[in-house]
C-alpha positions as CSV (number, residue, x, y, z in Angstrom):
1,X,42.3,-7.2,-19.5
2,X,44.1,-10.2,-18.6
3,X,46.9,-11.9,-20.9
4,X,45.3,-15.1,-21.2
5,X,43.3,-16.3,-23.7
6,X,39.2,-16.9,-23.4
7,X,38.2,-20.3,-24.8
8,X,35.1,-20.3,-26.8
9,X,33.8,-23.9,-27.2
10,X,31.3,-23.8,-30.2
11,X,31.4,-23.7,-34.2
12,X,31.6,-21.7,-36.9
13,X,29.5,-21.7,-40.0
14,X,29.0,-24.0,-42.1
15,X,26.2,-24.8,-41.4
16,X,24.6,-21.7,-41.5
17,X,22.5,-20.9,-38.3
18,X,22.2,-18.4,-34.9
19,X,24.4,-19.6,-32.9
20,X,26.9,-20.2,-35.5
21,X,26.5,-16.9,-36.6
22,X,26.8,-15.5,-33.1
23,X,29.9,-17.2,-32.9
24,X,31.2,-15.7,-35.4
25,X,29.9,-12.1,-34.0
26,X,31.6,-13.1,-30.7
27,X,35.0,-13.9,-31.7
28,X,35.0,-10.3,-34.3
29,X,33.5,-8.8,-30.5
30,X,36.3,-10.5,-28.3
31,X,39.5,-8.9,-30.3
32,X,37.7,-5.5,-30.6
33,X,37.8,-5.5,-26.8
34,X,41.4,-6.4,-27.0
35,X,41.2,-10.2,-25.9
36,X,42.5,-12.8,-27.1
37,X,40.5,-15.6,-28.5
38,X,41.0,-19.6,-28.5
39,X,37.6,-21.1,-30.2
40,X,37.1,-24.9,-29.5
41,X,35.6,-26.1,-32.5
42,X,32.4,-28.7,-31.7
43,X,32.8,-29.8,-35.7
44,X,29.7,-32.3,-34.7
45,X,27.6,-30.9,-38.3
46,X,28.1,-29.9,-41.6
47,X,25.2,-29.8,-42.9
48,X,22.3,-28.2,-41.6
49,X,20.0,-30.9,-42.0
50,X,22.3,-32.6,-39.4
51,X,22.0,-30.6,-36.6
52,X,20.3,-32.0,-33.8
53,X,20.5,-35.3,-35.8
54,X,22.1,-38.5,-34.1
55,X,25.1,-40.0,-36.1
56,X,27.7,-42.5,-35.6
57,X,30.1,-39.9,-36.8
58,X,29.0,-37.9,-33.9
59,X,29.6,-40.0,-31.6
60,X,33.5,-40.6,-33.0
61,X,34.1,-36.8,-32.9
62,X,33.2,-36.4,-29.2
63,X,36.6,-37.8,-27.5
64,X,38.1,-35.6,-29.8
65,X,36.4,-32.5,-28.9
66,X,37.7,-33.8,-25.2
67,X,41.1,-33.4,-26.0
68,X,40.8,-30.6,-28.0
69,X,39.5,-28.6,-24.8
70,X,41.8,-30.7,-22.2
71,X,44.5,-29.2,-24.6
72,X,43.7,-25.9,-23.8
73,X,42.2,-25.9,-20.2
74,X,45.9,-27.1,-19.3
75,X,47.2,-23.7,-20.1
76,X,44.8,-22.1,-17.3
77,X,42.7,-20.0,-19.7
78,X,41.4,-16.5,-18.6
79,X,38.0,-17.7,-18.6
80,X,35.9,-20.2,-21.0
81,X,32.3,-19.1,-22.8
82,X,30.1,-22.0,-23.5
83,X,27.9,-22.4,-26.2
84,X,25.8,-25.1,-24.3
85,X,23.3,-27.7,-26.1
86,X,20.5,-29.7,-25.3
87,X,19.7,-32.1,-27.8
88,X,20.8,-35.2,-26.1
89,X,23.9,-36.3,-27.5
90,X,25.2,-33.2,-27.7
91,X,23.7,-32.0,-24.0
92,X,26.0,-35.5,-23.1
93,X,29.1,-34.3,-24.5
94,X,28.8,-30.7,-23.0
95,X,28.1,-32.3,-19.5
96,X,31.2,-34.0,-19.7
97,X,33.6,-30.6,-21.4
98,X,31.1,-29.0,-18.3
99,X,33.3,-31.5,-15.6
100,X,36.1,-30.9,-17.5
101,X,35.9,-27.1,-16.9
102,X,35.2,-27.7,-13.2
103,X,38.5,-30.0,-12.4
104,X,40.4,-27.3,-13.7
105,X,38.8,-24.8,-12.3
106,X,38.0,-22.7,-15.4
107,X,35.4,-19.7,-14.8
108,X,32.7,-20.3,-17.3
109,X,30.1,-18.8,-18.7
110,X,27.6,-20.9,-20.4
111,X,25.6,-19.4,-23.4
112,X,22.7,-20.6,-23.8
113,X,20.7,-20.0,-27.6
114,X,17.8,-22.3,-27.4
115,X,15.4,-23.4,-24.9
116,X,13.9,-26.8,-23.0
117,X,16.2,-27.6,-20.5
118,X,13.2,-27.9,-18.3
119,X,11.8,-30.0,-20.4
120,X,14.8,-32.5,-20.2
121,X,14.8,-32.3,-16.7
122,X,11.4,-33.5,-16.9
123,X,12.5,-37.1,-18.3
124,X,13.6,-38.1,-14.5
125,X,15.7,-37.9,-11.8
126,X,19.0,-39.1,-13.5
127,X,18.3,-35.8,-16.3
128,X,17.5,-33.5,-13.7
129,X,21.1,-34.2,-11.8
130,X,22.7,-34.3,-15.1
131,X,21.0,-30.6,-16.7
132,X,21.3,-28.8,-13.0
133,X,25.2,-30.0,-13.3
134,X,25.9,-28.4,-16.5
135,X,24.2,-25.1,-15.9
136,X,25.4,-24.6,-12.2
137,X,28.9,-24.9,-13.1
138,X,28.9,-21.0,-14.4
139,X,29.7,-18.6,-12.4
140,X,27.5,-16.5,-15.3
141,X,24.7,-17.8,-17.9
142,X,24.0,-15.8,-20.5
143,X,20.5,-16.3,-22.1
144,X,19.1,-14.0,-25.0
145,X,15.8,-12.4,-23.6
146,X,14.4,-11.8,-19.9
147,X,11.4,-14.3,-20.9
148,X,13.8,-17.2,-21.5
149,X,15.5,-17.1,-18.3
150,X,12.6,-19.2,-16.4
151,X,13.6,-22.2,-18.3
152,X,17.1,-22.3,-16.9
153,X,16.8,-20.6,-13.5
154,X,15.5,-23.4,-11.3
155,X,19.4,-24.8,-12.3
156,X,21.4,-22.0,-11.7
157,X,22.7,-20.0,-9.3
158,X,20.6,-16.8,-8.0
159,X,21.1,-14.2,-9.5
160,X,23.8,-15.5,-12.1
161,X,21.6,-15.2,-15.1
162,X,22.7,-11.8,-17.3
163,X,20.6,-11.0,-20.6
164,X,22.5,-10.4,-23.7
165,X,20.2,-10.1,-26.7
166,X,22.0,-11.5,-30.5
167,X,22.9,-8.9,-32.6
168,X,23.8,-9.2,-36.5
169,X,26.7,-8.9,-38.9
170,X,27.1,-5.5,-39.9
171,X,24.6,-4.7,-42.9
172,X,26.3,-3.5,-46.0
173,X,25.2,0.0,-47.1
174,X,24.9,-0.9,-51.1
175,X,22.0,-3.1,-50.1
176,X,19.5,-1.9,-52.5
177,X,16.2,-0.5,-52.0
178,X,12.4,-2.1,-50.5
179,X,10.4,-3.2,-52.9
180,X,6.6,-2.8,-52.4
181,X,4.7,-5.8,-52.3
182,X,7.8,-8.0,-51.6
183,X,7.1,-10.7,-49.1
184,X,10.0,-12.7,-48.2
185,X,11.1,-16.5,-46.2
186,X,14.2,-16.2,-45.2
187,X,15.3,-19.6,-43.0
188,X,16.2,-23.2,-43.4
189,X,13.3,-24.1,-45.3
190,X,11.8,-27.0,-43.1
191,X,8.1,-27.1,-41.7
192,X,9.1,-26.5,-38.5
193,X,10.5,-23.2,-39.6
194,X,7.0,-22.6,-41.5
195,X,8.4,-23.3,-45.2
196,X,5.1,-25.1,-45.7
197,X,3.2,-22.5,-44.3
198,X,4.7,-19.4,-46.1
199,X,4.1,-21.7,-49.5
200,X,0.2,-21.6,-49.1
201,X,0.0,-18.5,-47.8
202,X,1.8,-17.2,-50.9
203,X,-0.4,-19.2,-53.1
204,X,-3.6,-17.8,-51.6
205,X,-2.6,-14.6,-51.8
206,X,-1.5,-14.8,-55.8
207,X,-4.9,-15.8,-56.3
208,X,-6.1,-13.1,-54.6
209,X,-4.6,-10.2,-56.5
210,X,-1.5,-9.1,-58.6
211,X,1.6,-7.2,-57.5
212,X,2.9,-9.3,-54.8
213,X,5.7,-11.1,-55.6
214,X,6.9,-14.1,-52.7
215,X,11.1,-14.8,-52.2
216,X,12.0,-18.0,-50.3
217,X,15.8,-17.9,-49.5
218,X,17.7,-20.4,-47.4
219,X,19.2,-23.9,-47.5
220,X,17.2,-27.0,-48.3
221,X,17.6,-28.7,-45.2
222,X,14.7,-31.9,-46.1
223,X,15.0,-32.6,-49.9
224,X,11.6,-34.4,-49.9
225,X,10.1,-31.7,-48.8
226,X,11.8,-28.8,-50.5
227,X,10.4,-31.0,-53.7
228,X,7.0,-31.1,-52.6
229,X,6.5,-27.0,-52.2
230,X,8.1,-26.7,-55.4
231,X,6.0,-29.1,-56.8
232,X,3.0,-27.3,-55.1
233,X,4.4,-23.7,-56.4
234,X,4.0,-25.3,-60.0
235,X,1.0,-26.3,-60.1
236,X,-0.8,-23.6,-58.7
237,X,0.8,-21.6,-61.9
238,X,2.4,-18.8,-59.9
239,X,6.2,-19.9,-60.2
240,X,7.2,-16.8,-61.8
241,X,5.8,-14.7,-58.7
242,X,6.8,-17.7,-55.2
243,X,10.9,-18.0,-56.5
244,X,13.0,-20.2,-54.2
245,X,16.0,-18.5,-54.2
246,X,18.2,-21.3,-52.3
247,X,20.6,-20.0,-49.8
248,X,22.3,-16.9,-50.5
249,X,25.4,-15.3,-48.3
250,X,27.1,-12.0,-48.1
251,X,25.7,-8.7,-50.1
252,X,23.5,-11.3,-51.6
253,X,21.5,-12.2,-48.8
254,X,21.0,-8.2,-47.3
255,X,19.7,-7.6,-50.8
256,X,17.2,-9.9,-50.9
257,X,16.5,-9.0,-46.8
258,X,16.5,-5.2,-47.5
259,X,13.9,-6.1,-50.7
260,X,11.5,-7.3,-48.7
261,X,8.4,-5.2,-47.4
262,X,7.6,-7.6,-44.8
263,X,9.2,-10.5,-43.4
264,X,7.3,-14.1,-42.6
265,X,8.6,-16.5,-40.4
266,X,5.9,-18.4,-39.3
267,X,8.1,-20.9,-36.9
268,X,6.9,-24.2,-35.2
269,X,10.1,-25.0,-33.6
270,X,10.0,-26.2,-30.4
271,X,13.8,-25.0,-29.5
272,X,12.9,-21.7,-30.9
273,X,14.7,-18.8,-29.0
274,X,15.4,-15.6,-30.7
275,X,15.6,-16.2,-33.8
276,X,18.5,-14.1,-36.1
277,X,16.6,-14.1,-39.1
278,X,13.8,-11.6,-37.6
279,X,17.1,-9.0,-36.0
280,X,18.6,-9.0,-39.4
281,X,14.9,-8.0,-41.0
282,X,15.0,-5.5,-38.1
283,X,18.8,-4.3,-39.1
284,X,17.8,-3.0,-42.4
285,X,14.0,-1.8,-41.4
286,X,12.1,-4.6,-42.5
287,X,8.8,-5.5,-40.0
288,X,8.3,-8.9,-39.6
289,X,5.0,-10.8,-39.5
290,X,5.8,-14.2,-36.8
291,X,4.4,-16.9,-34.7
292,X,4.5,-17.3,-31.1
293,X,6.8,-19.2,-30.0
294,X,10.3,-18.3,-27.8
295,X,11.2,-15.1,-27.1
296,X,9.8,-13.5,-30.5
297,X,6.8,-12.2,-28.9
298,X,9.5,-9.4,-26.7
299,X,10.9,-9.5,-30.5
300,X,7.5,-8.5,-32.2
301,X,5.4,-6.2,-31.4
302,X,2.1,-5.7,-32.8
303,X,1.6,-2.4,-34.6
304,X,5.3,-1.5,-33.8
305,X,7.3,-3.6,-36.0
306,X,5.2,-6.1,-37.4
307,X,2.3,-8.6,-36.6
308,X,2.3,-11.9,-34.1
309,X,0.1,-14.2,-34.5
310,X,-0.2,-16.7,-31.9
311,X,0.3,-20.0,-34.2
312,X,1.8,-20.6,-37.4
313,X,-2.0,-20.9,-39.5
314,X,-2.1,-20.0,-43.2
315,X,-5.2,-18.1,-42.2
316,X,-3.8,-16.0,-39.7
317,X,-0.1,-15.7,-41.4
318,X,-2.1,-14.4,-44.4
319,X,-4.4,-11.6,-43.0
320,X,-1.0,-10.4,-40.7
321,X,0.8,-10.0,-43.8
322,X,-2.1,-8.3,-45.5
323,X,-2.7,-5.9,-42.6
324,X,1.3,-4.7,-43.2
325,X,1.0,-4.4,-46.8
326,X,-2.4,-3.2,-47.7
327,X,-1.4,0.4,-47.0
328,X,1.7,1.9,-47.9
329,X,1.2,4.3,-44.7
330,X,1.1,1.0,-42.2
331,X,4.0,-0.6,-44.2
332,X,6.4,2.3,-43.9
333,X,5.6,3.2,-40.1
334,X,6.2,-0.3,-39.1
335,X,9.5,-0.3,-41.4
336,X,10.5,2.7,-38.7
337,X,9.4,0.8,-35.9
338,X,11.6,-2.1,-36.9
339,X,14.5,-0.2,-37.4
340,X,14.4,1.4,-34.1
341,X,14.0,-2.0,-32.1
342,X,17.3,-2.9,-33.5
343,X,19.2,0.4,-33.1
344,X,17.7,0.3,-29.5
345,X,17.8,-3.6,-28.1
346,X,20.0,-5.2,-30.6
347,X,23.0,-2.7,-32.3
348,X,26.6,-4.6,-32.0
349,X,27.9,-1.6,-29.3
350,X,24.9,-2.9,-27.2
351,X,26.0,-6.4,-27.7
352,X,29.9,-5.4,-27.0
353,X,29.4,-3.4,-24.3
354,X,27.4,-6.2,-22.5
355,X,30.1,-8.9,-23.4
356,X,32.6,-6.4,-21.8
357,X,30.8,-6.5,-18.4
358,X,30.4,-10.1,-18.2
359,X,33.8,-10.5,-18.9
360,X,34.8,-7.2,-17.1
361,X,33.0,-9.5,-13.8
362,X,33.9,-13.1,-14.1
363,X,37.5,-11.7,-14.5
364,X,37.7,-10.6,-10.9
């Protein structure tokens, strides 16, 4: 263990999101194995409607996110984890803090939580430089799942890649009990998380029978249309059993999680990489009925811990979540299922002990 600190450049929430949350999960991670901890705050959104989002403001906070690392690099660091970007302002500013780590010399590890770097390469020669440049300059990358990795690997060093799959905030234990026939949304509610979807697919299945009650819970990150599935939800006459919740934190939110018989997140998102929403369903023992898209199809496995569907349909979202919830039997085996993919792939000692090797090697 050295005496230096490690510099984390990312952000804490707000806003509310993975790698946010993983940040978060890190730093708690990093002073349980004894080091010491200097995060780098990126402070680029506030809101989570502006993540990913190009701003003047942005672009103002960038030399300041300079100086704020030159500040630290100075004081030699142990080592530096990078939560790296690639939307492309952002993937601009982290080539640069990526220079900046190399002129003095810092061992890195970048951490990468989304995917299409390959893609970006793809817009010429100029991005290709620039994206190999930022993701050789680790002497480790970390990305979440073995099925991610071919998106970064043609940039980085063989055999530098290590898998370290998220984990989740401790659940509490006063989280309150399944209820049957619970369906539940639990994301930024935008269609390319599958807001709209979930919407219509709990309309459709109203009409089809009673005793399922839907629960949409997260942040309204596109006013127009949060307004327009309310709207919908209204006049389909079934707003006392579809309740948009709004977003909930703390023993709030693992209440409304741990209520919840199945889990839908029926994602469109290109950037989609392992998503936390579907490891905290899996935390309290909640299957999970999701589209196929980034590494949730090593996440869900059908007939194990839920249903994947291959895209985000209201047709196929609704006969998945039909086939978990028509018998109680199916329900409750995949409730087991889900619990032991998380105490087996995704428990925080499995997460600490794999930060504690990375560490443990760029160290040396």
């Amino acid at each position: 263990m050295s005496t230096r600190p490690i510099v984390v450049i990312s952000q804490l929430p707000p806003p509310t999101h993975g790698s946010t949350l993983i940040t978060k999960i890190l730093l708690e991670v990093l002073a349980d194995l004894g080091e010491k901890s200097v995060l780098v705050d990126r402070r680029f959104s506030r809101q989570i409607g502006e993540v990913g989002a190009f701003s003047a403001r942005k672009i103002l906070a960038a030399p300041g996110l300079v100086m704020r690392l030159l500040l630290v690099v100075i004081r030699r660091p142990q080592m530096c984890v990078f939560f790296c970007t690639n939307r492309t302002s952002s993937f601009i500013v982290d080539v640069v803090l990526g220079e900046l780590l190399r002129l003095f010399r810092v061992p890195t590890v970048n951490y990468v939580h989304t995917r299409g770097y390959s893609s970006l390469a793809e817009r010429g020669t100029v991005w290709r430089f620039l994206v190999a440049r930022l993701l050789s300059g680790a002497s480790v990358t970390v990305c979440l799942d073995d099925g991610l990795a071919s998106d970064i690997s043609p940039f980085v060093p063989l055999g530098s890649i290590s898998v370290i799959r998220n984990t989740t905030e401790t659940p509490p234990t006063n989280r309150g009990p399944r209820r049957p026939g619970h369906v539940l949304f639990l994301s930024n509610l935008l269609e390319e998380k599958g807001a709209d979807v979930f919407v219509d697919m709990a309309i459709d299945l109203c009409g089809r029978a009673e005793g399922r009650t839907f629960s949409l819970v997260g942040p309204s990150a596109d006013e127009e249309l949060t307004a327009t599935l309310r709207d919908r939800v209204d006049r389909s006459g079934f707003s006392d059993r579809i309740v948009f919740h709004g977003a909930l934190f703390g023993i709030d939110k693992w209440t409304a999680l741990a209520s919840a018989e199945v889990l839908v997140f029926p994602t469109r998102y290109r950037f989609e990489a392992q998503p936390l929403t579907i490891i905290e369903a899996f935390s309290v023992g909640v299957p999970v009925v999701a589209s196929d898209v980034g590494a949730i199809g090593e996440l869900v496995q059908d007939d194990v811990n839920g249903r994947l569907v291959p895209t985000a349909t209201v047709e196929a979202v609704t006969q998945a979540v039909l086939s978990v919830t028509g018998e109680q039997a199916t329900s409750d085996r995949l409730a087991e299922g889900a619990q032991r993919t998380f105490d087996q792939k995704h428990s925080r000692d499995s997460f600490r002990a794999n930060w504690a090797r990375v560490i443990s090697g760029v160290g040396k």
